[in-house]
C-alpha positions, 0 to 999 in steps of 0.5 A: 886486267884493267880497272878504272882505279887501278889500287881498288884491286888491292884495296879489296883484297887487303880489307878483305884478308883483314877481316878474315880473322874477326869472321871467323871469330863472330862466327864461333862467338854468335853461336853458343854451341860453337863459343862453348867448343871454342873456350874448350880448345875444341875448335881445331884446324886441320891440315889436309887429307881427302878426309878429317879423322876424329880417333875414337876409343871402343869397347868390343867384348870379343877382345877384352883381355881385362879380368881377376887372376889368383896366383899362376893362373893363366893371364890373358894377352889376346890382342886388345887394340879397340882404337879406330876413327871416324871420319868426316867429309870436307864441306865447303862454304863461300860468300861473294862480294862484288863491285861494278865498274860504275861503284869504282868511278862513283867511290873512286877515292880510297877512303869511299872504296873502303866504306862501300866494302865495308858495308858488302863486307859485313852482307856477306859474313852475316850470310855466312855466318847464319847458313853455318849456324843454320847448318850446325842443326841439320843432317848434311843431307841438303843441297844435295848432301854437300852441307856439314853434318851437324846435331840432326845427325851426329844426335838424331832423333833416331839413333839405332840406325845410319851411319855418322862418321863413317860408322854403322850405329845398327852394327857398334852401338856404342856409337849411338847416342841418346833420344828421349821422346816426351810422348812416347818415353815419358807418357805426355809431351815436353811442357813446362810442367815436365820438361825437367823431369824429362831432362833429368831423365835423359841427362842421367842415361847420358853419365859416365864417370865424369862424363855428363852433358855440360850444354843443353841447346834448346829452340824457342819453344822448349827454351820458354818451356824451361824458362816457364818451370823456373818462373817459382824460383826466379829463373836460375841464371847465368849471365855471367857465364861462358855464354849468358856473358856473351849475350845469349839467353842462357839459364843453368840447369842443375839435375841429376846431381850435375850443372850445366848452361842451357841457352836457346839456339835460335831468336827472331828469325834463328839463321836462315838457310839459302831460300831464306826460310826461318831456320835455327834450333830445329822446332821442338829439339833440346839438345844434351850436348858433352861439349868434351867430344864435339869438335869445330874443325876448320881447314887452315888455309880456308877459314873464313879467308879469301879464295883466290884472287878478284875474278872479272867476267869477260862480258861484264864490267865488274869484279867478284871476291869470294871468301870461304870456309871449309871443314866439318864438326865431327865428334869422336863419341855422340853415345855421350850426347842424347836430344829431347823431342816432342 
């Protein structure tokens, strides 16, 4: 294929492969949630399969062999295997970048080339990086169910029923997760006065041993609620944590015997989703999260990466790069999770 600078095809290809790994970095870096999995290890990339499995460990009654003996008494040795998995589907993402063949002749020396993709460049990872973070708040279920499942339905609002990772929540229950609704289970809806109350109350239901939520996700609304309920003691911060260090609104949280960072998921605008509504944390949402068995999980050939080569249309003077992200978040125990609602 002919270009009327023959070395662009190279220049773009080469300033695209080398921006890969700094998006896939501001992409984890510019969402709390995702920063938080990334400074645990949790961010993960994958290798292949139809299919990304996370290995879960369960309890089911009929086959505990556990108990007290005395002396010869019988001992039990049924099978006891209550280890399966869950699995997620490969969800895929891409962005474009485009030049005509006027913008070549226009930005025919290497050093305009490369400012002109510069510019594309960061429209087109800012687009994939806030339709991912929309995305992270959603069910999967949108356009048309090829999005990636993220906290609307591994931590939906009604956890006794559906099916996430390919287990029924009405037949296991232990993979059901929490939900705490201010007017129904606490009487009144989420204020400033109640809301750690109300937070308290949910990160207890979610305790088990050391296991404790270690993130609270919160919209605008529910974030300037809690804000508001620690105006008499100053505000509890944490700016020099994980996540207020990085420039996110982010308080602590110290209830029920536990701390952890709470941060808003969602700012001006939040993220936005392909018709360019407002997006972010779902309204009226605060999120308990045990960031211990939520996991980012990449493709590693297809992290925020070029696919394929420079595609040109047969009628049409110009030249289309794609770059795409493939993989899902998964968890392998959401009953350790719960969400506060209105």
């Amino acid at each position: 294929m002919a270009f009327a600078n023959s070395s662009i095809s190279d220049i773009i290809a080469t300033t695209i492969q080398s921006r890969s790994g700094e998006l896939a970095d501001n992409v984890t870096n510019n969402n709390a949630l995702l920063r938080k999995l990334k400074a645990k290890g949790n961010v993960r990339p994958f290798g292949g399969g139809n299919v990304i499995l996370e290995e879960i460990m369960y309890t089911e009654a009929a086959s505990i062999t556990t108990n007290s003996y005395s002396g010869y008494e019988t001992i039990s040795v049924g099978q006891n295997s209550p280890i399966s998995a869950a699995q997620f589907s490969i969800t895929q993402y891409a962005g474009s970048v485009t030049m005509s063949g006027l913008e070549m002749l226009q930005n025919s020396s290497k050093e305009q080339i490369i400012d002109l993709m510069e510019g594309r460049m960061k429209v087109a990872e800012a687009q994939l990086a806030n339709r991912i973070d929309y995305d992270l708040y959603q069910d999967g279920t949108g356009n048309s169910g090829k999005n990636l499942t993220g906290l609307g339905l591994a931590v939906p609002d009604t956890p006794t029923s559906g099916t996430y990772g390919g287990i029924d929540r009405a037949t296991w229950t232990f993979w059901q997760s929490q939900s705490y609704s201010g007017a129904s289970d606490g009487g009144a809806a989420v204020s400033a006065a109640n809301i750690q109350q109300y937070m308290t109350t949910l990160a207890l239901s979610l305790v088990r041993g050391s296991d404790k939520p270690d993130l609270w996700v919160a919209d605008s609304t529910y974030f300037a609620f809690y804000v508001n309920s620690l105006q008499a003691i100053q505000r509890i911060s944490s700016e020099g944590g994980a996540t207020g260090g990085a420039g996110f609104p982010s308080l602590k949280f110290y209830g029920g015997g536990m701390a952890a960072d709470v941060v808003m998921g969602s700012g001006v605008n939040g993220a936005v989703n392909t018709s360019g509504t407002a997006g972010g944390a779902t309204a009226a949402h605060m999120w308990a999260l045990n960031t211990n068995y939520i996991f980012f999980r990449p493709h590693r050939d297809r992290n925020f990466v070029p696919i394929g080569g420079e595609r040109q249309s047969v009628n049409q003077d110009a030249i289309v790069k794609l770059m795409g992200w493939a993989g899902n978040m998964t968890s392998s125990g959401p009953q350790f999770s719960g969400v506060l609602i209105a």
